[in-house]
N, C-alpha and C positions, 0 to 999 in steps of 0.2 A: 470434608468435602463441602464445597459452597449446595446451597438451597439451590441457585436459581430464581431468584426471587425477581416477582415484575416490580417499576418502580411502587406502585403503590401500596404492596407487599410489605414494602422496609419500616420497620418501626424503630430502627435507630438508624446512628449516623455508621457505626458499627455495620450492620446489614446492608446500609447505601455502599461501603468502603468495602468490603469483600465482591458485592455483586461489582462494583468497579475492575477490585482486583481482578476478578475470573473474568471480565471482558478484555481485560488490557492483554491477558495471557492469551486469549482466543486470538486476540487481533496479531499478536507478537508472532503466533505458530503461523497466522494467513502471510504477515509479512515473511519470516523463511519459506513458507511454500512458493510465495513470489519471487523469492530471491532466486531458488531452486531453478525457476524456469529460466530466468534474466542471466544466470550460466549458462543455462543451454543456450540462450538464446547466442550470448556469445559466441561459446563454441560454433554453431551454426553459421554466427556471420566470418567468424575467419575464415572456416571452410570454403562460404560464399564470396569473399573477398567484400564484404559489405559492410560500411561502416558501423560502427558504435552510435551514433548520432545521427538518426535520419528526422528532421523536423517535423516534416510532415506527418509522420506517426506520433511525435513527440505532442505534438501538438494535437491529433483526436486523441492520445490517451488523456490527456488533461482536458480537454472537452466532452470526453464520456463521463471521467468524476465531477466534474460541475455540474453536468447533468443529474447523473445519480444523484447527489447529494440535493440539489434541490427538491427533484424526486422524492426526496426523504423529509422535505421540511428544514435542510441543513442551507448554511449561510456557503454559497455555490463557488464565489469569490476564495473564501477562506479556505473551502478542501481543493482545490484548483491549485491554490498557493501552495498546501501541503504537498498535493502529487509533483509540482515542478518537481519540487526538493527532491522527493520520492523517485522523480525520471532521470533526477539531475545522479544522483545516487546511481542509477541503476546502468547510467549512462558511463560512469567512471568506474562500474563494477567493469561491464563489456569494455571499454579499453584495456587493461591490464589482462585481458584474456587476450586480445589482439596483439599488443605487445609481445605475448608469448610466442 
């Protein structure tokens, strides 16, 4: 089981690369907990007869993680760019439910 360890904690490159490890798994399980909804979500919008792609959401969910991330100290630009990809994903998940 990883430490936990905060960065200044790490006395190797070892310690840096685990506590990595254990973050990338945390982030991995946040991403299927999101995916998880992005079905429902789905499922909701056939029901609703409402599209896969509404921009206007597409576009404050990517302006909330620019936020956040700035928030954070983080380059706003770059996690912006990450969540397109992320919307754009999620966006091609909810079609193939529609499809159905």
């Amino acid at each position: 089981m990883v430490a936990n360890l905060e960065p200044a904690e790490c006395k190797s490159m070892s310690d840096v690369r685990a506590e990595i490890d254990r973050l990338d798994a945390e982030l991995i399980a946040l991403f299927a907990e999101r995916e998880s909804y992005i079905k429902r979500a789905g499922e909701i919008k056939q029901v609703e007869k409402l599209p896969a792609d509404i921009p206007v959401r597409v576009e404050a969910v990517i302006a909330n993680a620019r936020k956040l991330a700035e928030e954070q100290g983080l380059d706003g630009e770059f996690y912006a760019h990450v969540w397109r990809k992320l919307v754009e994903h999620s966006i091609a998940m909810e079609d193939r439910i529609l499809e159905d």
